[in-house]
C-alpha positions as CSV (number, residue, x, y, z in Angstrom):
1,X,119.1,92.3,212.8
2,X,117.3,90.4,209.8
3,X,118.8,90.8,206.6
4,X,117.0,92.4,203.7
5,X,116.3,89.5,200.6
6,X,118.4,90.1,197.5
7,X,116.6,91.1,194.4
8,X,116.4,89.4,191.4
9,X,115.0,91.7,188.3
10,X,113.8,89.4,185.1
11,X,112.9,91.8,182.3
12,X,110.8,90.4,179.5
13,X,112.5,92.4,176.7
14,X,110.0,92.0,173.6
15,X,107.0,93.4,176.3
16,X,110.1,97.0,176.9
17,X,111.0,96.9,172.9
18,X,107.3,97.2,172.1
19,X,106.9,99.5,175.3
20,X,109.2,102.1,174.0
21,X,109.0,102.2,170.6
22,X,105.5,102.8,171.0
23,X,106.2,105.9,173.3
24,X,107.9,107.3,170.7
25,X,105.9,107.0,167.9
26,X,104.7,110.3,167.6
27,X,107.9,111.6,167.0
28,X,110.3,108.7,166.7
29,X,114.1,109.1,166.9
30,X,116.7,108.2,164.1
31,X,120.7,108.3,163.5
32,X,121.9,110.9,161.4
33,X,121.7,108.5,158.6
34,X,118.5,107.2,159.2
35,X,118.4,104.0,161.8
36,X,115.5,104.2,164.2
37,X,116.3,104.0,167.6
38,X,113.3,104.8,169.4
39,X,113.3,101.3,171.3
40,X,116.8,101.1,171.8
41,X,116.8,104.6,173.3
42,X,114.1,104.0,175.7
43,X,115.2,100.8,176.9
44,X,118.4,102.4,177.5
45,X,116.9,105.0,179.4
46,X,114.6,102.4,181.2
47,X,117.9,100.4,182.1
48,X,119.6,103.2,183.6
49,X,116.5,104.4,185.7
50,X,116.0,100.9,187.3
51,X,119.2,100.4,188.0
52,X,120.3,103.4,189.4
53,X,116.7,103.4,191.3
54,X,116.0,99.8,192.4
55,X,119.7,98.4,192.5
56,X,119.0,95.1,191.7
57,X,121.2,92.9,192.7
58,X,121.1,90.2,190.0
59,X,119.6,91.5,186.3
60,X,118.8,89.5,183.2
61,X,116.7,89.7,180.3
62,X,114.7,86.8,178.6
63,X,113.7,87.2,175.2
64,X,111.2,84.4,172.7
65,X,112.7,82.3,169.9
66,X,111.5,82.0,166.8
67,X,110.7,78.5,166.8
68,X,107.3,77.4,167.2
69,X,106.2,76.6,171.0
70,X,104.4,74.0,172.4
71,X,101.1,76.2,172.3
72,X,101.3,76.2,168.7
73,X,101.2,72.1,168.6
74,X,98.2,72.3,170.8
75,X,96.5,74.9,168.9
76,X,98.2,75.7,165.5
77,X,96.2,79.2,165.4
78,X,97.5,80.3,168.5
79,X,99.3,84.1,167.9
80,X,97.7,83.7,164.1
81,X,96.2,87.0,163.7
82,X,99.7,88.5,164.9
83,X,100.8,91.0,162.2
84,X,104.5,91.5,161.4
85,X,106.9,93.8,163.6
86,X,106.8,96.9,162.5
87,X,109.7,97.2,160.2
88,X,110.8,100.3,162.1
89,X,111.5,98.4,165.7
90,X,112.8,95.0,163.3
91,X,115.8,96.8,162.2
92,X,116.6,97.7,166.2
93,X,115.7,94.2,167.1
94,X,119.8,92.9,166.5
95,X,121.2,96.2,168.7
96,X,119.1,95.1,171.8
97,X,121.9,92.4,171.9
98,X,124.6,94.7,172.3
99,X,122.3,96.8,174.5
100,X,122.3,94.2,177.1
101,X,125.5,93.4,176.9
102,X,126.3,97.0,178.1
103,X,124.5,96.7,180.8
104,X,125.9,93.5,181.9
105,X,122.6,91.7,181.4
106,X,122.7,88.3,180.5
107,X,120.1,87.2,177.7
108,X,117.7,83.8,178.4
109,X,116.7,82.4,175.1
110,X,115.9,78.7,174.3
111,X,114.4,77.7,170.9
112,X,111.0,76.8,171.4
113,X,110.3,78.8,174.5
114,X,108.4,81.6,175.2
115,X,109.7,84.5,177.3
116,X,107.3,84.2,179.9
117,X,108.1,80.0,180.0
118,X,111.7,81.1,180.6
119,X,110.7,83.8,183.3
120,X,108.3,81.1,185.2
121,X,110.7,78.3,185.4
122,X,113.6,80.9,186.6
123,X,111.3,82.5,189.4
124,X,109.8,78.9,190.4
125,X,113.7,78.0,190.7
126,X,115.3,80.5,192.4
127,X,112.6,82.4,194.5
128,X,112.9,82.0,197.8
129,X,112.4,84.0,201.6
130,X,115.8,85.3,200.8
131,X,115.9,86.2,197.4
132,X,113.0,88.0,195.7
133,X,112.1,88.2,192.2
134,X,110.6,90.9,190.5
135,X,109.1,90.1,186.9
136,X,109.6,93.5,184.6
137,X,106.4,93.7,182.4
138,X,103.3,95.0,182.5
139,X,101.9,91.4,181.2
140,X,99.1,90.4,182.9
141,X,99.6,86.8,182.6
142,X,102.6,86.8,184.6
143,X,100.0,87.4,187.7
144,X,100.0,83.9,188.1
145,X,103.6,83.5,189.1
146,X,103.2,86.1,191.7
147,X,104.0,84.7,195.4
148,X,105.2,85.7,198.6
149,X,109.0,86.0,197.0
150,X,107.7,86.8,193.1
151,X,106.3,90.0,192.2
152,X,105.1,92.0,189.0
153,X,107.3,95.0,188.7
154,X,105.0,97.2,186.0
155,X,106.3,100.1,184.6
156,X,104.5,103.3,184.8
157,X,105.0,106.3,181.7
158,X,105.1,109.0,183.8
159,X,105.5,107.7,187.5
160,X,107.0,105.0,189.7
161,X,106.7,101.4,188.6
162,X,103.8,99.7,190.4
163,X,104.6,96.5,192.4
164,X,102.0,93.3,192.1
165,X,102.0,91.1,195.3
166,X,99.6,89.1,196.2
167,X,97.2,91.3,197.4
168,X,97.4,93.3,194.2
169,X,96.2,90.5,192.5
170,X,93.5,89.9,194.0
171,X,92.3,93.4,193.5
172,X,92.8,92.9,189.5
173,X,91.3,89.7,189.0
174,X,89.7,89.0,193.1
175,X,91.6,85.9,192.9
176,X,94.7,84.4,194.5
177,X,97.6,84.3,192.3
178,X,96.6,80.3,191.5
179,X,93.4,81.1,190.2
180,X,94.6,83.6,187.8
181,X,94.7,81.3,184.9
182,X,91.2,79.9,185.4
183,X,90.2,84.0,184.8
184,X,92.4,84.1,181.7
185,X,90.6,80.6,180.3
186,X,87.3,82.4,180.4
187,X,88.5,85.9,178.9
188,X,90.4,84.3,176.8
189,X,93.0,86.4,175.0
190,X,92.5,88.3,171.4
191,X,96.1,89.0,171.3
192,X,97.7,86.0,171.6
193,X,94.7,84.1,169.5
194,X,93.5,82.3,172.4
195,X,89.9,81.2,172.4
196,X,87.9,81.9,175.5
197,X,84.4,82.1,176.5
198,X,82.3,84.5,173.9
199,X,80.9,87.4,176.1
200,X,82.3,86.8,179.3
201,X,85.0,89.4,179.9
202,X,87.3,90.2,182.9
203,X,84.7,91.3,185.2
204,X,82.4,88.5,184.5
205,X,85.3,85.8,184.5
206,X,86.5,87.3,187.8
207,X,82.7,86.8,189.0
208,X,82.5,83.6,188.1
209,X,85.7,82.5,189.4
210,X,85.4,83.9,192.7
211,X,81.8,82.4,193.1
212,X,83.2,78.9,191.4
213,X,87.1,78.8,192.2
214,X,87.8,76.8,189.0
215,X,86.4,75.6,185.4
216,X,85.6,72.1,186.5
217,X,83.5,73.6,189.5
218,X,81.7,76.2,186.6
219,X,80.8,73.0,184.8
220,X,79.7,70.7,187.3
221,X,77.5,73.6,188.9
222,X,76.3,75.0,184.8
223,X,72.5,74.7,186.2
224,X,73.3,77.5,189.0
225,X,74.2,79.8,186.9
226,X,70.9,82.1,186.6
227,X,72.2,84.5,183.6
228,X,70.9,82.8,180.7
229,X,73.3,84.5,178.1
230,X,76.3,83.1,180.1
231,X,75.1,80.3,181.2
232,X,74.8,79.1,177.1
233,X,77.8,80.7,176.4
234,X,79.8,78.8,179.1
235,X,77.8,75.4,177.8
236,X,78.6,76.4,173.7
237,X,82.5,76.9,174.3
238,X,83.5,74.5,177.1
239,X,86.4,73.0,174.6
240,X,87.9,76.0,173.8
241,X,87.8,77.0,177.6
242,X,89.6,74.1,178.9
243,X,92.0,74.6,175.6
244,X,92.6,78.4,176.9
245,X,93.5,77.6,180.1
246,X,96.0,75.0,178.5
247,X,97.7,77.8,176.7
248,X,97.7,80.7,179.4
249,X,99.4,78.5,181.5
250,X,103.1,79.7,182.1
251,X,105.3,76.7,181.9
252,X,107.6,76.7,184.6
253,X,109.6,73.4,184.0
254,X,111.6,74.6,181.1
255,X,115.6,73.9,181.3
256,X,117.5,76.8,182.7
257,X,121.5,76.3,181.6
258,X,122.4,79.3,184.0
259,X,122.9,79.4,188.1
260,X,122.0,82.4,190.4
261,X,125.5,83.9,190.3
262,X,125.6,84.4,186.6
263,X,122.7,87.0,186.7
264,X,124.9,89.0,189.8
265,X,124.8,92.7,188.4
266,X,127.8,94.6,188.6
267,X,128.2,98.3,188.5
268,X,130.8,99.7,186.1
269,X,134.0,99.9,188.1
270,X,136.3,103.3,188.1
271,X,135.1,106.5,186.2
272,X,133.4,104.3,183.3
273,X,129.4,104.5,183.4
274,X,127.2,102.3,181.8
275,X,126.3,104.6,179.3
276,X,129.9,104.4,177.9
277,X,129.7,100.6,177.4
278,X,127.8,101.0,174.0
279,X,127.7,102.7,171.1
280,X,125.2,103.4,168.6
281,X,125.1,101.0,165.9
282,X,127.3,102.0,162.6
283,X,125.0,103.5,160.2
């Protein structure tokens, strides 16, 4: 009988902070004294639902630093129109700690990496036929990880997470999984700051992609592409294209001090639950 893979579950926990503070912003929830909790209640609640439904069998968390990245030596504006966290989710921000703790979930951080750097280099080093990893965010950058053991596990408000593979990248983007960053280098990406190509969006990135396979084959064919308005567009912001593609690209060599085994999740023994394992914070 052919065992079942073990499950890895890497949750990027600045994409579930924002997630679920955000639900709650319509009515958000305090202490009796005043401390929001909104996104320390809902990732609690999120924690608890994917455990108790996809009982994972190793869990951690990877979180950014605050140090600047290597992105930001490449291009110094990158994440510059980023306003400040609302002050609301900042005052959470050193709970999530003790959050993760209680849910025996260790924490990846490593100054001058990005979550998603952290994430890449631990699914390129410990995916494998007999140990799958499932990425926890709804980022759509993390499509280029995706493999036969890496997936996208997106959470849903509302209904069941939805699960990336291969072929559910190709319907987003009609691209393999190793293309995915020459669609992101066209689109470009407002929210992080990253140039693209003005005017070509995800459709017409995916278009030209599929048609092209990658920027240097778009460049070296520019006189075959018959729309005029992309065509000069593509010609205008060729730099900042082969910049973009620079900066969506995941690093996945980034030093992991941690081995397989210290990510094993284990439930709470006896009649404790893991509800019991933290408090609310003191105010």
């Amino acid at each position: 009988m052919e065992r079942m893979p073990k499950r890895l579950f890497v949750i990027d926990a600045m994409a579930m902070a924002f997630r679920n503070f955000h639900a709650f912003s319509r009515q958000p929830l305090t202490t009796a004294k005043g401390l929001p909790t909104s996104a320390l209640y809902g990732s609690a609640i999120f924690l608890l639902s994917l455990i108790t439904e996809e009982k994972p069998d190793y869990l951690v968390v990877a979180t950014d630093s605050k140090e600047p990245t290597f992105r930001h030596q490449l291009y110094p504006a990158y994440k510059a129109n980023r306003t400040e966290m609302p002050q609301d989710l900042a005052v959470q921000m050193p709970y999530f700690y003790r959050l993760f703790e209680a849910f025996g979930c260790k924490t990846l951080i490593k100054a001058g990496q990005e979550a998603d750097d952290l994430i890449g280099s631990l699914v390129t080093k410990l995916a494998a036929p007999d140990l799958h990893c499932y990425i926890v965010s709804g980022d759509k950058d993390f499509m280029q990880l995706v493999s036969g053991s890496v997936f996208l596990y997106s959470p849903k408000k509302g209904e069941p997470a939805k699960i990336i593979d291969r072929a559910g990248v190709q319907e987003k983007f009609s691209c393999t999984p190793e293309q995915v960053i020459e669609v992101l280098a066209l689109m470009g990406d407002s929210s992080d700051n990253v140039p693209g190509v003005p005017g070509i969006g995800e459709k017409g990135a995916a278009n030209l992609i599929k048609q092209f396979g990658t920027l240097e084959a778009i460049y070296n064919h520019l006189d075959d592409i018959t729309n005029a308005r992309q065509k000069e567009s593509l010609s205008r912001a060729r730099d900042e294209a082969f910049l973009a593609r620079k900066l969506v690209t995941i690093n996945r060599e980034a030093s992991i001090d941690y081995d397989l085994g210290d990510f094993a999740f284990h439930k709470p023994r006896g009649d404790s639950s893991v509800e019991e394992k933290w408090t609310p914070p003191p105010h």
